[in-house]
N, C-alpha and C positions, 0 to 999 in steps of 0.2 A: 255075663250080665244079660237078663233078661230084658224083652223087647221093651216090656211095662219100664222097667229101670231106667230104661238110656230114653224113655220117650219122656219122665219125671225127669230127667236130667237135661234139661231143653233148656235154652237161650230163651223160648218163647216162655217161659214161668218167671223170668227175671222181674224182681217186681220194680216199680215205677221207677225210685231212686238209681237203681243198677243203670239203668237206659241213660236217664238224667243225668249222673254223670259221665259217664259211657262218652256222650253228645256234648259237655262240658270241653271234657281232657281231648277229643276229637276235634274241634272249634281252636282251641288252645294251640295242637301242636300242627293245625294247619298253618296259624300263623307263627308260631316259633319256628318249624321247621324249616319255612320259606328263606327265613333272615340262620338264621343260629350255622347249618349247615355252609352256608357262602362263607360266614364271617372270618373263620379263619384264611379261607384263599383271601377274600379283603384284607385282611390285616397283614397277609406274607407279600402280595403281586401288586399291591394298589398303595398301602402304607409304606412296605420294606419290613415289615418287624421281625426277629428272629425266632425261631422253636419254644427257646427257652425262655420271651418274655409272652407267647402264644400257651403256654402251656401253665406262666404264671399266672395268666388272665384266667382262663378257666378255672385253674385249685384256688383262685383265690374269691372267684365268683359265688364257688360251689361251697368252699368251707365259712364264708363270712355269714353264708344263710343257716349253717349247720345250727346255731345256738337256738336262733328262731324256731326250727323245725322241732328242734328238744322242746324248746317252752311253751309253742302251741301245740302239741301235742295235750303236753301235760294239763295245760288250760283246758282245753276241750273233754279230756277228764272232768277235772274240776266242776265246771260251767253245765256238764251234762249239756253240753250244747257242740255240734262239730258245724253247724252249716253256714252261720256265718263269717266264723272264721276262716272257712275255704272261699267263701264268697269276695273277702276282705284280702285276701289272696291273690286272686285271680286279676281282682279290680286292680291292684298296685301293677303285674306283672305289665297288663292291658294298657294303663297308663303310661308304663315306662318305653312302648316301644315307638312310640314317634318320635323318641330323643334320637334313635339310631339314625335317624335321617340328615342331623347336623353332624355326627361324629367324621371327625377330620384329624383324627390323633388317635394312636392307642389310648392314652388315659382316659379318651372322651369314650372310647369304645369299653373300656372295663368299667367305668362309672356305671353307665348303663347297665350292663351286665350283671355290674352289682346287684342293682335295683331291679332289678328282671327276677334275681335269684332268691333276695330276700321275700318277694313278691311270693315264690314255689316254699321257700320255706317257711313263712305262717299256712299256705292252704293243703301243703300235701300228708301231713299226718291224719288232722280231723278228716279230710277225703277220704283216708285209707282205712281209717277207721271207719267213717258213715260208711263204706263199702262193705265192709264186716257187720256193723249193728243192719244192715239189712238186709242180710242174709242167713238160713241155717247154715250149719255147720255141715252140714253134708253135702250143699251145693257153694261152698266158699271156693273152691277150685277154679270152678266153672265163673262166678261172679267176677273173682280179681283176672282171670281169663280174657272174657269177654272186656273187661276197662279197657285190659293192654292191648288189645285187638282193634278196638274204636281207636282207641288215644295214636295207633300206629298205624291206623291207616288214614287218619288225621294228618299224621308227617308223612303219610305218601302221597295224599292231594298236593300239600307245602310241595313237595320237591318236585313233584310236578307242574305247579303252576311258576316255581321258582326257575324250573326249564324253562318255559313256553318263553319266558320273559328274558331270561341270559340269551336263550337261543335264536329270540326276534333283535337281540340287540347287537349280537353278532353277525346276525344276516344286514344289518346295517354295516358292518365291520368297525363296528365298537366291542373292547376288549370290558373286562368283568371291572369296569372303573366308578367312579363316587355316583355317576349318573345311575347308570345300571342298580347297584348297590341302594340308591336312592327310592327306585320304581318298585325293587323290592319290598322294601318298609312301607312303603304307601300301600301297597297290596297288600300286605299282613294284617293292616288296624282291624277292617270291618270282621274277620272271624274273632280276634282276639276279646273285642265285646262282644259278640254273640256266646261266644263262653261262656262271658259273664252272666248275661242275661239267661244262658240253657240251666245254671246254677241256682239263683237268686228264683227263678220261677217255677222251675219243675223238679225241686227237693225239698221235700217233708223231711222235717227234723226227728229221728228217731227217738219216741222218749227210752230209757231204764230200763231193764222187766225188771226191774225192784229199785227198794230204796238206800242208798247206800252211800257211804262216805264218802268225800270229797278226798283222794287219794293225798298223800304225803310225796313231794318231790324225793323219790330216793329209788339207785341202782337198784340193791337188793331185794326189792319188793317185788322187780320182772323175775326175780327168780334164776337157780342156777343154770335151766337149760339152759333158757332166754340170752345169757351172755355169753354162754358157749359158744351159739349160734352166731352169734355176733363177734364173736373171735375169731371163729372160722371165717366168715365171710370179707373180715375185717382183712386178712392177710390173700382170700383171692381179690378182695380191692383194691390193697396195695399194687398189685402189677395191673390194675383193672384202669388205665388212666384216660383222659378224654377221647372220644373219636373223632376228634380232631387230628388227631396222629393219624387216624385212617387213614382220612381225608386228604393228608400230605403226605400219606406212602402214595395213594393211589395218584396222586400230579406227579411223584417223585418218577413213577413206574409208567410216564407217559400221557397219563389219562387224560383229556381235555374235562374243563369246567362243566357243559353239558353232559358228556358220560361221568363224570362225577355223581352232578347230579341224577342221571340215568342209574346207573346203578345204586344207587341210596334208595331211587323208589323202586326196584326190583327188593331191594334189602328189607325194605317194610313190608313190601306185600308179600313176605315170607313170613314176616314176622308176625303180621294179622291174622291170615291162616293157618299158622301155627296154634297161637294163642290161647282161642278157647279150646281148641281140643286138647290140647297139655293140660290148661288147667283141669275140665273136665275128669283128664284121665288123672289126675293129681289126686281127686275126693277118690277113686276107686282101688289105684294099687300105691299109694302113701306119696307122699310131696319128695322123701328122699330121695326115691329112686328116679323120679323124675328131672330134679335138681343137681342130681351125679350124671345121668346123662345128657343134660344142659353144659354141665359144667367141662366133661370130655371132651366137646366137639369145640367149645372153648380154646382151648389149650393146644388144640391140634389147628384152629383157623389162624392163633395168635404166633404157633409156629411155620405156618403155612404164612401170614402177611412177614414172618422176617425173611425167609426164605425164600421167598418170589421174587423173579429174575421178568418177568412179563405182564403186560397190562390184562390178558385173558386171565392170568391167574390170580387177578386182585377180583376180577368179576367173580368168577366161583367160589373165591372166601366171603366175598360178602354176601351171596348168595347163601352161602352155610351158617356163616356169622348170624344171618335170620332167623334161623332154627336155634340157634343158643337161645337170643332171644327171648324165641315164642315160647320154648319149656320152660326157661329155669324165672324168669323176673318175674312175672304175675303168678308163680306158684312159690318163689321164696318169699313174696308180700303172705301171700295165703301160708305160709307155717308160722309166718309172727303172730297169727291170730290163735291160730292153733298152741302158741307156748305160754300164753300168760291170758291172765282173768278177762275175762269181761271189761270187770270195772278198769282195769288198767290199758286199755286197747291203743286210747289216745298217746300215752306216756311212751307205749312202746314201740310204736312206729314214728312219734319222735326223737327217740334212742337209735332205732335203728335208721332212720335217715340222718340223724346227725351226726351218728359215727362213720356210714359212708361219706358223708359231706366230708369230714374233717379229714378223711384220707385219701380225698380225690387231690386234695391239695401235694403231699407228698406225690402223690402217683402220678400226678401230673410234670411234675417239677422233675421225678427222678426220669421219669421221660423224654423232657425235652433236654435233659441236660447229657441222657446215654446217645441219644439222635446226635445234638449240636456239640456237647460241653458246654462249657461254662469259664468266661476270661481267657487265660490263655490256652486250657486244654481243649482239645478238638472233639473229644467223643470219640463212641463207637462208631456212630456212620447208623443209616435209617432201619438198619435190622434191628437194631439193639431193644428198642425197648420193648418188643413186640417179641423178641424171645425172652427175656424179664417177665412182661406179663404173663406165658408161656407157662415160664419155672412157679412161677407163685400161684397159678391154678391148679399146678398138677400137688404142687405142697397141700394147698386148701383142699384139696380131693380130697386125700390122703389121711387128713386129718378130718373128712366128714363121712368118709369110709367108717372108719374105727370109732365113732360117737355114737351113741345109742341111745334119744332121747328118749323120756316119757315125754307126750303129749297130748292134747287132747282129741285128735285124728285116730280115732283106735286101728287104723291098719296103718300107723308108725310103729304100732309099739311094736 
């Protein structure tokens, strides 16, 4: 690649919207990340709850939004309009976290959650879309790159300022309890409207380059690569279940609350770093081969968390686990764009977020039930579902080896 090439390929050409939301999803996962990461040690060491009703909250947060995420997608098709239904989005998600502050039950905690999720599932399609309508196709790599880069190093402020705050409350010798838990959600509010606010003011609505039908709600329309892709991915999502499991191998294997949190922000700032340069390199030698080597170190972190006998060895997976990450998710956003039309951008990143949604649910559930069981059976014990998710990447490899799409990326074909 010539110097002229990789200096066209710059972060600094991104035009206005990329930044905008960039600054959006960064605002956002400062404050989700601050609360969201804790919640499950809240809900096991401060509630009592077990794996398997921890693991029902998540699939059941995550897939209740999946429908939403299909129909605004498809709306923002429709409407020719994505911005303010990301906006309409973000405002629910923003609203529903000072509820966290009362929860004193699980149920009160998955309420919430709910509502947090339904919140990502009206805004994240039209976003992913607006992220596509503003950009070429030669520089889409680099654009969904740089989002996931902002949006995670966003959750690397959160887990850092979620330290400073566990870590002053401990130096009081107060344990991770409703108080603690409490000063967390209060510190989350002010980024989460600022979100709002980076959205609603510094995104221009992108019109159409042409004039064209208001699309038909139907599978077939995304076309056969589109649901290949979405097969495959669909079966490395199944073993792909909350990291929240992480979270309780790494207490399982010793770790304290603070190095938890310590290492989650070592995890992102992998994952930032990585980001745009994966994407980047995704526009110059194909998203496949990008996404196959995302998906490897996958499968080798997810058998390295069952396999770990020591607290060092949770740190250097999660350290690796960052570079899955930064390759494979902001460049298999960027081939959805790459498999279907234009006009159908919105419909298909709400397909493709709704079908992960609807199978975070199993993935979650078969998780916490291989870790605990379920009534009277015991389980595997905390390796288990982490070699699960293991077997079902190297399956989905496997099967994304041997596919060969047309797309519109000319160096996939």
């Amino acid at each position: 690649m010539s110097d002229n090439k990789a200096e066209k390929n710059s972060i600094k050409d991104l035009p206005r919207n990329i930044w905008a939301v960039g600054l959006t999803s960064f605002f956002m996962d400062v404050s989700s990340e601050m609360v969201i990461n804790i919640l499950p040690l809240f809900l096991s060491n401060v509630l009592g709850v077990k794996t398997n009703i921890i693991g029902l909250i998540e699939g059941v947060a995550e897939s209740t939004a999946s429908i939403i995420k299909l129909f605004s997608g498809w709306l923002s098709d429709k409407l020719h309009a994505r911005k303010w239904l990301a906006v309409a989005g973000y405002g629910l998600s923003a609203l529903s976290k000072p509820f966290f502050y009362f929860a004193n039950t699980w149920g009160w905690v998955a309420g919430v959650r709910w509502v947090d999720r339904v919140g990502k599932g009206i805004r994240t399609a039209p976003r992913d879309a607006l992220v596509a309508d503003s950009i070429s196709e030669e520089k889409r790599g680099l654009a969904f790159g740089f989002h996931r880069a902002a949006d995670t190093a966003g959750a690397m402020v959160g887990l850092l300022v979620a330290l400073g705050i566990v870590w002053m409350a401990q130096s009081s010798n107060v344990e991770l309890g409703q108080a603690t838990f409490r000063t967390v959600v209060l510190a989350s509010l002010i980024p989460a409207f600022l979100a709002v606010l980076s959205l609603a003011i510094g995104v221009k609505e992108v019109k159409p380059t042409s004039e064209r039908a208001a699309p038909k709600f139907a599978f077939k329309a995304l076309g056969k690569p589109f649901m290949t892709f979405m097969l495959i991915v669909g079966v490395f999502d199944l073993g792909n279940s909350s990291d929240s499991f992480l979270v309780l191998r790494a207490q399982e294997r010793g770790i304290s609350v603070i190095g938890i949190l310590g290492l989650l922000a070592v995890f992102n700032l992998v994952y930032t770093l990585v980001s745009t340069p994966a994407g980047s390199l995704s526009d110059r030698v194909g998203r496949r081969n990008i996404i196959i080597g995302g998906w490897v170190v996958y499968a080798l972190v997810y058998l390295g968390f069952g396999l770990a006998s020591e607290a060092w060895q949770i740190w250097l997976l999660y350290i690796v686990y960052g570079l899955y990450y930064g390759m494979a998710y902001g460049t298999t956003k960027a081939m959805v764009a790459d498999l279907v039309p234009e006009e159908l951008r919105g419909t298909a990143y709400g397909t493709y977020n709704a079908i992960l949604g609807i199978i975070d649910l199993p993935a979650s559930l078969i998780a916490g039930i291989l870790w605990q069981g379920s009534g009277s059976w015991e389980g595997f014990g905390p390796s288990a579902p982490f070699l699960f998710g293991a077997a079902m990447a190297l399956l989905a490899l496997v099967m994304f080896i041997f596919w060969k799409p047309q797309v519109n990326n000319t160096v996939e074909s």
